[in-house]
N, C-alpha and C positions, 0 to 999 in steps of 0.2 A: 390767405387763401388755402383751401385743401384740396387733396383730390382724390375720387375714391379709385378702391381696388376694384379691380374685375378680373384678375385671378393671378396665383400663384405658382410658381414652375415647383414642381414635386422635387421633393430632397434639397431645395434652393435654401439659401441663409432665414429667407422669408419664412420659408415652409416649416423647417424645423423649429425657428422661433413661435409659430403659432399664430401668425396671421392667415385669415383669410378671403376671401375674396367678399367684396359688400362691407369691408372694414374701410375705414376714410384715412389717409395718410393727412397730419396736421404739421409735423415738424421732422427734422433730421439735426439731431445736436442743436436745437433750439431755433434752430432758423425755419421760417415758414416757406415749402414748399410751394409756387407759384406755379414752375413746370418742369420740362424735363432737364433744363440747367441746373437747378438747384440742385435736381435728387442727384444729376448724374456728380454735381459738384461736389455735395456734401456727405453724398455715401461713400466717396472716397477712402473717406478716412477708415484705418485699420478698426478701430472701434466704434460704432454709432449708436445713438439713441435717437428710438424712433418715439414718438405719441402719435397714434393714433384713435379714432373712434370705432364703437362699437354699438350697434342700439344707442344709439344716444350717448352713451357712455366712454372717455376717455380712459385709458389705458397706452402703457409705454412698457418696447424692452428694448433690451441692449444687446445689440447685438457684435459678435467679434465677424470682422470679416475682411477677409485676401483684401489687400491695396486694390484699386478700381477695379476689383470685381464686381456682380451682379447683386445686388441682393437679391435678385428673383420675384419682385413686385410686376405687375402687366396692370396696364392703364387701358383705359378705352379709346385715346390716341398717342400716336408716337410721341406728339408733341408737349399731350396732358390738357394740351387746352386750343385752342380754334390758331389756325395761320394768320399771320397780321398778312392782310393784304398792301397792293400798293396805293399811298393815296396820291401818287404822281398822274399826270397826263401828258407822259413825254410826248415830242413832236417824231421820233422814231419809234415806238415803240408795236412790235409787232403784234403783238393782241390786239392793238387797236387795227389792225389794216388785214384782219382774216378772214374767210369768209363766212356766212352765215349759217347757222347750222349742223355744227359739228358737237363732237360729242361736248357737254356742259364745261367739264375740267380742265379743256384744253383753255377754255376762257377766263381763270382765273390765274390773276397777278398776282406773286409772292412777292416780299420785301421784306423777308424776317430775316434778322440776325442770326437768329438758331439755328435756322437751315443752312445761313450761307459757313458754320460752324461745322455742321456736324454730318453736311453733305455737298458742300462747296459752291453753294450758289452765290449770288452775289447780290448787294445789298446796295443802296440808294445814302441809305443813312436818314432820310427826312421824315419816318417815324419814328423814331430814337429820338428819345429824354436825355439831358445831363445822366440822370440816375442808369439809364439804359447801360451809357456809354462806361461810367465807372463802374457800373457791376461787368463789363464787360472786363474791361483791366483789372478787378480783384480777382476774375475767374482767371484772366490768361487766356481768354479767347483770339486766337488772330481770326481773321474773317476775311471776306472779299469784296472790296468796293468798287461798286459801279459806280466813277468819277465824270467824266464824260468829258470834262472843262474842270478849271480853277477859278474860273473868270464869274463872282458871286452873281454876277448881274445876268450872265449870259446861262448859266444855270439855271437860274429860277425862269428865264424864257425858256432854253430847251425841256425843259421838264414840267412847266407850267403850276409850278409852287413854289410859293412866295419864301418859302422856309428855307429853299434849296441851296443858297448862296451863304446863307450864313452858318446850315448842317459840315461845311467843308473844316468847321475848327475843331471836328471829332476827328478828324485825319490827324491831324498834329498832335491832340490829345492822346489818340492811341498811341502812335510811334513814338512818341515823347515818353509816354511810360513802357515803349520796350515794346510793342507788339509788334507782329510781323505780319504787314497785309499784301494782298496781291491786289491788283486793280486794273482795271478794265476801261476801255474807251470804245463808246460806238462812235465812232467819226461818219461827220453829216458833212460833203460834201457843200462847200461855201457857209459853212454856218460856226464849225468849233476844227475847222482846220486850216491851215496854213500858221500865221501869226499865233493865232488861239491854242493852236495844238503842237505849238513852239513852248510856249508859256507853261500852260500844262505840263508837258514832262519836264522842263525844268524848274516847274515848284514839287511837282513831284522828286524829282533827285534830289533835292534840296533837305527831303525827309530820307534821304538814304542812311545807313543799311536796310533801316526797318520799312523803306520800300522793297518789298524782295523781289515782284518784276509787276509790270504793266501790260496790258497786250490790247493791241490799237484794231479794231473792227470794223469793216464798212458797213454801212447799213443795209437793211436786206429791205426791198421795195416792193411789194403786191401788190397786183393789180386793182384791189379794194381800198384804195387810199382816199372816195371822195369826200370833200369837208376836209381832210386832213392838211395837217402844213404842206405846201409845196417845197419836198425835197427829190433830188436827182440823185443819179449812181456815179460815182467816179469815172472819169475816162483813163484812156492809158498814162497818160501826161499827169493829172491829179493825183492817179496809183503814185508813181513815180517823187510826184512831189513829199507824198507821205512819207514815202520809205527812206527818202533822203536826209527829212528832217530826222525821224528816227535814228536814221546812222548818226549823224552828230551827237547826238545825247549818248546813242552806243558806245562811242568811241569815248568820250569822257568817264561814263561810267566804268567802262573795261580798265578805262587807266586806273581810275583811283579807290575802284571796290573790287577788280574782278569778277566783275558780271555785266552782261551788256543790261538788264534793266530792262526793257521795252525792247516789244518786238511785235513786228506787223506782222498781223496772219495773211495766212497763206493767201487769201482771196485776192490780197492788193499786190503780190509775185505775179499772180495768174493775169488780173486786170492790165497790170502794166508790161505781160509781156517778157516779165525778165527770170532768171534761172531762180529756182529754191536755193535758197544757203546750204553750205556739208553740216553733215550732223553738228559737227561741235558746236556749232553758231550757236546752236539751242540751246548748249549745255547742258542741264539736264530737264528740260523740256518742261518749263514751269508753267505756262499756256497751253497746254496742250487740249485742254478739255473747250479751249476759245478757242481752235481752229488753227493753231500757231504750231508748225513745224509736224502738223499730219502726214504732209504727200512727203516728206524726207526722209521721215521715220519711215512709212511703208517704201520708200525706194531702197533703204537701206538694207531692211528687214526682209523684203523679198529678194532682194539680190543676195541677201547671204540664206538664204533660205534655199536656194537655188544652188549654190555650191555645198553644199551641206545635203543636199538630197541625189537618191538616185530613182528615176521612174524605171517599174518594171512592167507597167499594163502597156497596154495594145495603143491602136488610134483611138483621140476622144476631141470632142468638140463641145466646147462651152460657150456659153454667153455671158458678158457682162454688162448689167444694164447700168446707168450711173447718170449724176446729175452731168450738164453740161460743163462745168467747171472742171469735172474733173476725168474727163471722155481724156484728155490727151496727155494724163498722165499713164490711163490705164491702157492704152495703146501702145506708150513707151513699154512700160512693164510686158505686154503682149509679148510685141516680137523680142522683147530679149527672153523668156520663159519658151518661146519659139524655136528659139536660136539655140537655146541648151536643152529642147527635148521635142525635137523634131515631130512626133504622132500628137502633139498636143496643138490643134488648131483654138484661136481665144477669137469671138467676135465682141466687141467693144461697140454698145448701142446708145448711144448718149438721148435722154429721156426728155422730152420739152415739157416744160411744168405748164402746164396747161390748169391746174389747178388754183395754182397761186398766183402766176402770173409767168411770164416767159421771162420776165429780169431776176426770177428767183432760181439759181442755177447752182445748189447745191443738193447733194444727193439725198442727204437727209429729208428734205422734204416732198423727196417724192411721194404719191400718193399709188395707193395701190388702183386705182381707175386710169390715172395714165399709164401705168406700167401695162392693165390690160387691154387700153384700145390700141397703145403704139407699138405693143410686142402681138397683137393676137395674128394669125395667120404668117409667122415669120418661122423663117426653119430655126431654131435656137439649138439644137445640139442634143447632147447627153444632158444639160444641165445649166439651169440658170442661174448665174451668181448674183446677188445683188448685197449693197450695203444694209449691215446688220441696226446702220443709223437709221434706216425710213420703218423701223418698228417702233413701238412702244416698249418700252423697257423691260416689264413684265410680263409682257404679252404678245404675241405673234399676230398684230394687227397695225396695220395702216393708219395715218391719219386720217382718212375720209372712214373711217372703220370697214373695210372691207380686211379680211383677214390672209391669211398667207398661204391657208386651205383652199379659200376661195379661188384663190387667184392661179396658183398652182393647177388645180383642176380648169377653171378656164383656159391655160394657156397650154394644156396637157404636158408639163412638165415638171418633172423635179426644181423645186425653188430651195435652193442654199443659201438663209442670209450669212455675211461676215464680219466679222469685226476690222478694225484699220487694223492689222497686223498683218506683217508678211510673213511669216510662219502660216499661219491658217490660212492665209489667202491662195498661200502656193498650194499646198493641203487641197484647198477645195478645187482651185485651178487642176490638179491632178487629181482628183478622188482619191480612193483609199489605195490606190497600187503603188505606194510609193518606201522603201526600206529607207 
């Protein structure tokens, strides 16, 4: 395979050797470029030789260059070549159960390895080749798998491919040559827990060290489920039972690796009722990006955020809007931020998703339509905080696409999204008056 240029970064390795953009890249030290694994693999090396095309014409230089630095080549995508989608039809899977009508891209499934590489997504595994998997071990890619079950039979029903139960002997192939994977569980209430998600973590520990942690997720349920498997939300008691099973693997793994391994996100704390773990539980917060040891982290961080600051402004009144899930954390944080700066009033508006459905109770997916029917005509303050999670990443827009201008001007107030940190949070909780 090759892939062409479309342009050069000026004074780059590239540049000065004399490539230019409309030239085809064929090889790097002999090996055929497929995509951006390769290049980023193979230009590695201190010294490379490139062949490329030119008009029709082959042509190679050699180029000297810094350990993994850039050559300075720019392709027409990040990737070099198209996203492998997913070819599963899990019975959770929440693209399947969104609503109609939203913008195109939110609807497409990823399942690439690359991604879950080089941006921490997570991976299925059941389009992946033998060849896949060993080029993945001669590169040293560790990566992140979405396991779900161990149980080959119960897999390929949760995911509805036939390939899914027997894809599970790329696990042991990785860690057997030394990788180190993170791995993920959506836990489906009567379906891959209790007994099933007993089993699982312990053929997962069974692959320790080079398990370096797990992290157990409830499934998130929308109102748009018809056709779809009948699956239910956990109750307090189910919460409970997860977390229990988990501690027993915890407890094994702390003894014999020093790490607890698996860890229930936060959602199944909240479900069942019972306190967040202290910081250390987390250790160094390896789930973090699954939901796992969020509200600890910000309790932490804003209370020492708090001792750490001095307010010098006047009286201020803020709002914070937030998924239901997490209304009575940020209540707690209220009156303690209350309590050490008395002129700071915080209202805590917990948001009913009305959009996806009322069982979907994290903040992230609030839409900017419910924030404007259920916040409009409300006194909200100097300023309205909400989570920096219900934008898009690059862009100060909603998932329903109504944008953050929009909605700001509708609600005639200053709108501050945030990030989970309690530094910035206390920050925005106080405005800028703060030494």
């Amino acid at each position: 395979m090759s892939v062409k240029v479309t342009g050069v970064v000026k004074r780059s390795r590239a540049h000065r050797a004399g490539i230019k953009a409309g030239d085809t890249l064929i090889s790097i030290n002999g090996h055929e470029i497929e995509d951006v694994l390769d290049y980023m693999f193979y230009a590695a090396e201190p010294s490379v030789r490139l062949c490329l095309q030119r008009n029709g014409k082959s042509y190679e230089k050699l180029v000297r260059n810094a350990e993994y630095d850039d050559l300075g080549m720019e392709f027409e995508s990040f990737l070099m070549d198209k996203k492998r989608s997913c070819s599963n039809k899990c019975i959770f899977c929440f693209i399947d159960q969104m609503p109609p009508n939203m913008r195109q891209t939110l609807y497409f499934k990823d399942d690439d390895a690359r991604l879950s590489f080089l941006q921490g997504n997570y991976v299925t595994l059941t389009n992946l080749s033998d060849k896949d998997i060993q080029r993945i071990i001669d590169m040293r890619l560790n990566i992140n798998v979405s396991v779900h079950t161990t149980d080959p039979q119960l897999r390929c029903m949760m995911m509805n491919n036939r390939f899914a139960g027997e894809k599970l002997r790329y696990i042991k192939m990785m860690t057997d040559a030394g990788l180190k994977l993170n791995c993920q569980i959506v836990c489906c209430a009567g379906v891959n827990d209790g007994v099933q998600l007993q089993k699982t973590l312990d053929d997962l520990y069974s692959l320790m060290p080079n398990i370096q942690s797990v992290a157990v997720v409830p499934v998130g349920l929308t109102k748009f489920r018809e056709g779809l498997y009948p699956l239910r939300l956990f109750d307090s008691s189910g919460a409970r039972e997860v977390i229990d099973i988990i501690s027993q693997v915890q407890k094994k793994a702390l003894e014999n690796y020093g790490t607890r391994m698996v860890f229930a996100s936060d959602e199944f704390y909240i479900t069942a009722g019972l306190p967040f773990p202290e910081g250390d539980f987390y250790e160094d917060y390896p789930q973090y990006e699954n939901g796992v040891g969020l509200c600890r982290s910000l309790i932490d961080e804003t209370r020492s955020a708090v001792g750490q600051t001095e307010y010098v402004g006047g009286k201020r009144t803020v709002t914070i809007a937030c998924g239901a899930a997490a209304a009575d954390l940020h209540r707690q944080l209220a009156d303690e931020i209350h309590a050490a700066f008395e002129d700071i009033s915080i209202n805590v508006v917990p948001i009913i998703n009305h959009f996806f459905g009322e069982t979907i109770t994290v903040s992230g997916l609030i839409t900017g339509s419910d924030l404007m029917s259920q916040l409009s005509g409300k006194e909200l303050g100097d300023e309205l905080l909400i989570s920096a999670s219900m934008l898009k990443a690059d862009e100060q827009i909603f998932l329903d696409d109504i944008t953050l201008e929009e909605l700001s001007t509708a609600l005639k107030v200053k709108i501050t999204p945030v990030a989970n940190d309690g530094f910035e949070y206390l920050d925005a909780v106080l405005g800028s008056r703060v030494v």
